[in-house]
Each structure stands twice: as structure tokens, then as C-alpha cells.
N, C-alpha and C positions, 0 to 999 in steps of 0.2 A: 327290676329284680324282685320286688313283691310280687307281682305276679305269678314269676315262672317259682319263686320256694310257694305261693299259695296252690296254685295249679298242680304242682307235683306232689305236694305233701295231700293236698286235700284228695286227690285222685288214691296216692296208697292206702291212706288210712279209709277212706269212705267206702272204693269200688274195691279197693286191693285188700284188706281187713274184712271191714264189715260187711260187705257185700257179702263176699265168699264164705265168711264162717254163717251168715243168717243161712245163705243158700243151705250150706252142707247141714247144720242143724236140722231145718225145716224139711229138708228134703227136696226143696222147691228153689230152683233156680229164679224165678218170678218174686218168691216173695222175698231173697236177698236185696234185689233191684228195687223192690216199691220200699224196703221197711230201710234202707239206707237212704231212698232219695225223701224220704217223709224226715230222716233223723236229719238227714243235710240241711233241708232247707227247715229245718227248727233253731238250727244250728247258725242260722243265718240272720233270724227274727229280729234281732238286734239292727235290719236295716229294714224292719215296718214289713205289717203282712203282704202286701204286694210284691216289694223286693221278694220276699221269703218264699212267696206262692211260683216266682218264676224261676227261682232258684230251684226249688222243689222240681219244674219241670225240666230245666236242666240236667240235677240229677238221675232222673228220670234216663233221660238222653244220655247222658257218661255211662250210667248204670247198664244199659243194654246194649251199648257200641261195645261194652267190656264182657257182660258176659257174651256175645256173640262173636266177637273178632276172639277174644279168649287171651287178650294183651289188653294194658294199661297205656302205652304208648301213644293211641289216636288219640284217647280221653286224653291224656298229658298237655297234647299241644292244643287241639281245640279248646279245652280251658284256660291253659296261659293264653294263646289267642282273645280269646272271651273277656277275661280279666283285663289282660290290657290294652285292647279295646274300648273296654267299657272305662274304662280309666281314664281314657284319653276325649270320650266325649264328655263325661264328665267336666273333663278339665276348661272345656271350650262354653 
């Protein structure tokens, strides 16, 4: 269950909010995607610069699966996928 509310809320608020209004401000579709996945994986630091750094590129990756598909929906599941995944080696 953390997974799918982390996955779906972190997806609105980072690609779904912030993406979109950096995009629309800046004028640049580009600089929505790098200046949300830079704030994500800041947002992350709290799990050590490495975690942080591949999160970054993740976001990266949500960031432009969202503005190019032009839906929230793929990013949704490939990061609950991701999350609890990552959850589950974890665990082992």
C-alpha cells in the first residue's frame, strides 16, 4: 500500500504540478522535466547521495515518459512497480 499512495501521489505532485507549471513558466517543456527531477531527487536525500542520485535519474525518466505520452498513468505504475520492487529486495 505505501508503494501504490507513494507512487501515485509522488507522480501528481512532481510530473503532474511541478513539471507542468516549471514547463508553462519557463516556456520550456525540458526545463520542467530536469528542474522537477533535480527537486525529486533532493527530496529524496534523506536516503544518501547515491540513493538520491538514481532517483534523480528516475525522475528524469517519469519526467519525460510524462511529458511525451502527455498522461500520468505509465509513470503511476512503473513507479509503484519500482517502489515495490525495490521494497521487496530490500526485504531479502
Amino acid at each position: 500500500m505505501l508503494a501504490a499512495c507513494a507512487g501515485v501521489i509522488e507522480e501528481l505532485a512532481f510530473r503532474g504540478l511541478l513539471q507542468r507549471q516549471i514547463a508553462y513558466l519557463s516556456g520550456r517543456t525540458w526545463i520542467g522535466v530536469v528542474a522537477q527531477a533535480a527537486i525529486f531527487g533532493a527530496a529524496h536525500l534523506y536516503q544518501g547521495p547515491v540513493l538520491a542520485a538514481q532517483i534523480t535519474v528516475l525522475g528524469l525518466l517519469f519526467g519525460a515518459a510524462a511529458a511525451v505520452r502527455g498522461s500520468l498513468v505509465p509513470g503511476m505504475f512503473a513507479h509503484v512497480l519500482e517502489d515495490a520492487l525495490s521494497g521487496l529486495v530490500n526485504l531479502g
